[in-house]
C-alpha positions in Angstrom: -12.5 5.1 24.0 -16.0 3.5 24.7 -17.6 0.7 24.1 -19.1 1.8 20.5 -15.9 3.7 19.6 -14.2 -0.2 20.4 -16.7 -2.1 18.5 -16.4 0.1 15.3 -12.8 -0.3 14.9 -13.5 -3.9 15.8 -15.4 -4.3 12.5 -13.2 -1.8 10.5 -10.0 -3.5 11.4 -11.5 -7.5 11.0 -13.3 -6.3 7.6 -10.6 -4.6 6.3 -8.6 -8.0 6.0 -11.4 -9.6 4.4 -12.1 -7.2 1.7 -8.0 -7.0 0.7 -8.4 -10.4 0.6 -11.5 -11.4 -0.6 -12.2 -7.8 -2.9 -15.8 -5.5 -2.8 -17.8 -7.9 -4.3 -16.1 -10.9 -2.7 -17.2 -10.0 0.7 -20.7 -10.2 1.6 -22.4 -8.8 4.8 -22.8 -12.5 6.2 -18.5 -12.7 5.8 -18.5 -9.4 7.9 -20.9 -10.1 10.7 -19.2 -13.9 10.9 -15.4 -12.6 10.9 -16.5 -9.8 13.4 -18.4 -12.0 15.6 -21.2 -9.3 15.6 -25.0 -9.4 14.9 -26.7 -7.4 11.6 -27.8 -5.2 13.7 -24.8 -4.2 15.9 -23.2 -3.3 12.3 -25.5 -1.4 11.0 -25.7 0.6 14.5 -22.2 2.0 13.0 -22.3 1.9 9.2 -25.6 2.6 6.8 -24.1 -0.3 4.6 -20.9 -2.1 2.9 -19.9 0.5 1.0 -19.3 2.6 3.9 -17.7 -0.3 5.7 -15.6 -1.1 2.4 -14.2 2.8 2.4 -13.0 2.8 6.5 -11.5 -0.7 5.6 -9.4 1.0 2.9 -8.3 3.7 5.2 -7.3 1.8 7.3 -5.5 -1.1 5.3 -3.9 2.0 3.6 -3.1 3.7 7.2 -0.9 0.4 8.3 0.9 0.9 4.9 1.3 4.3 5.7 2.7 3.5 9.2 4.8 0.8 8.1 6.7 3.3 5.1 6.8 5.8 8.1 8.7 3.7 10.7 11.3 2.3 8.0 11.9 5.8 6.4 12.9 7.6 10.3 16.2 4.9 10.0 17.2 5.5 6.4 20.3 8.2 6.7 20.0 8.8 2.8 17.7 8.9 -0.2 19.1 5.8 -1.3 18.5 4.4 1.6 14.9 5.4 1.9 13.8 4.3 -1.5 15.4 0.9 -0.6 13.3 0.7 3.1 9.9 1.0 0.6 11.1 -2.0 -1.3 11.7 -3.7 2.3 8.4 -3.0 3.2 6.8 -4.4 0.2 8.8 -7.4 0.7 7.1 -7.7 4.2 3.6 -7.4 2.5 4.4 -10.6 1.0 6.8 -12.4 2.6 5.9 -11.2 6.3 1.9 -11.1 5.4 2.4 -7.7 7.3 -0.5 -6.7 5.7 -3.3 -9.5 4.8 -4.4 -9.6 1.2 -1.5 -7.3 -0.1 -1.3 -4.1 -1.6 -5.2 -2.6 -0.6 -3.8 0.6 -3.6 -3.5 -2.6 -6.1 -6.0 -4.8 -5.0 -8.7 -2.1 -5.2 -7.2 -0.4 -8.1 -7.8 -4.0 -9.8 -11.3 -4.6 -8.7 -12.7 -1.1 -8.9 -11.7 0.2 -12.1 -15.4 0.8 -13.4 -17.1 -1.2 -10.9 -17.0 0.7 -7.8 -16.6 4.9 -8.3 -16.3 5.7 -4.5 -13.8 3.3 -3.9 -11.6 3.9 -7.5 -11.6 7.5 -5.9 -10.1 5.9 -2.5 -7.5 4.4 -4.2 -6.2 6.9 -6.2 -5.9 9.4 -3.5 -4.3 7.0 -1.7 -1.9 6.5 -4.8 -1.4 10.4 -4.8 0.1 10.2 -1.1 2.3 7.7 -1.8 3.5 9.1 -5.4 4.2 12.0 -3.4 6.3 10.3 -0.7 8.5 8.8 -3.0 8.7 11.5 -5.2 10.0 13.8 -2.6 12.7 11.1 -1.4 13.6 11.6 -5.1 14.1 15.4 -5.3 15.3 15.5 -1.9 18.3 13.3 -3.4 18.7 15.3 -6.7 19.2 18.8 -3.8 21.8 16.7 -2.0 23.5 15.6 -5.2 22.9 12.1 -4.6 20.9 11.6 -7.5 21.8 13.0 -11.0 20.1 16.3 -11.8 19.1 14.8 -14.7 16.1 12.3 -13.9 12.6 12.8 -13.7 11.0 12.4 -10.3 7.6 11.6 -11.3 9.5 9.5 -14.0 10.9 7.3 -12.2 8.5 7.0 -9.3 6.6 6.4 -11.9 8.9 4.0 -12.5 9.4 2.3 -9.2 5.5 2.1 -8.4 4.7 -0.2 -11.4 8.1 -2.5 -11.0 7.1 -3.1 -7.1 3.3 -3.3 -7.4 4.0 -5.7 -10.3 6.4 -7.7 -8.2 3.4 -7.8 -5.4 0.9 -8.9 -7.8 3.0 -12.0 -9.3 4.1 -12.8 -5.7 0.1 -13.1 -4.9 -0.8 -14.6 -7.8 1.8 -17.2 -7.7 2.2 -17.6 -3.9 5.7 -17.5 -4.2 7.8 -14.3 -3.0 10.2 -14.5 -5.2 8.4 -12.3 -8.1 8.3 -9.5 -5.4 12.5 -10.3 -4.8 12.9 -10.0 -8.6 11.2 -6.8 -9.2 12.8 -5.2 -5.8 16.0 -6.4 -6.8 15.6 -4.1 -10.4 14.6 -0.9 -8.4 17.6 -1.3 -6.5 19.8 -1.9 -10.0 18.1 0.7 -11.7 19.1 3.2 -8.8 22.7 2.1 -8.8 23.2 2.1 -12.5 20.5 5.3 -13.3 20.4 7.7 -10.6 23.3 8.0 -8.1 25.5 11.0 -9.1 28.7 9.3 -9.9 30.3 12.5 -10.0 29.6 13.1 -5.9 33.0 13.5 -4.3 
């Protein structure tokens, strides 16, 4: 990697915690070049502006999720299992600040409903990775009779999403981990009580 490769993923990587923290229109070009340690001009020698700087920051917020879910599902032996490692890495987010700022799929959902197209875009394709993850723990669990063949995947990843991105955003906005504990500890009840096939020998 070279010097300008280095520097790049210098600025995406120190940015990236300020925008999750601090939102788009939080985060000014002065917080960037500070944080980074880098003059105006060395960050414009790799992004045109903020907005390009704002989108590699969500990548790569969203990459370390990624990587995270990744690492906890390869020691999961079940679906069950699985779905619980997400909620464990959730947990983390908040109580391990794993990831600085939180969610980057919430937090940018929240900021950029109308106000920023490019990154509302970001965001919900990241969303659309993620749905798809957990829905195909989901089916993977009806297929082994694990779950009832009853359910609704997109249901109740549905489901799931909300309860645990609600959890995270009560845990932030209360700085206390204990909203993200309360809505983990309902996914868990609701797949005990909703979804496991009691009828598995």
């Amino acid at each position: 990697m070279n010097k300008g490769q280095i520097t790049k993923e210098h600025i995406i990587r120190e940015s990236a915690g300020l925008f999750n923290t601090k939102g788009y229109t939080g985060t000014s070009l002065s917080d960037i070049i500070d944080r980074c340690g880098i003059r105006k001009g060395g960050i414009y020698n790799h992004f045109e502006n903020k907005d390009e700087i704002a989108l590699a920051a969500f990548d790569y917020s969203f990459s370390l999720i990624l990587a995270s879910l990744s690492k906890a599902l390869e020691i999961a032996s079940n679906s069950k299992e699985r779905l619980l490692s997400i909620c464990d890495v959730y947990i983390d987010i908040i109580e391990g600040n794993s990831l600085e700022g939180g969610c980057p799929m919430l937090n940018t959902a929240i900021e950029s409903d109308d106000g920023h197209p490019l990154l509302k875009k970001r965001a919900q394709h990241a969303m659309r990775i993620f749905m798809e993850k957990l829905t195909a723990i989901i089916i993977e669990g009806i297929e082994n009779k694990e779950f009832r063949e009853d359910i609704d995947p997109e249901e109740v990843c549905s489901y799931m999403i909300a309860v645990i991105e609600g959890g995270i955003m009560l845990s932030k906005l209360f700085d206390d981990s204990k909203y993200i504990r309360h809505c983990t500890n309902n996914v868990i009840q609701y797949i005990d009580d909703q979804m496991l096939n009691t009828e598995r020998p």
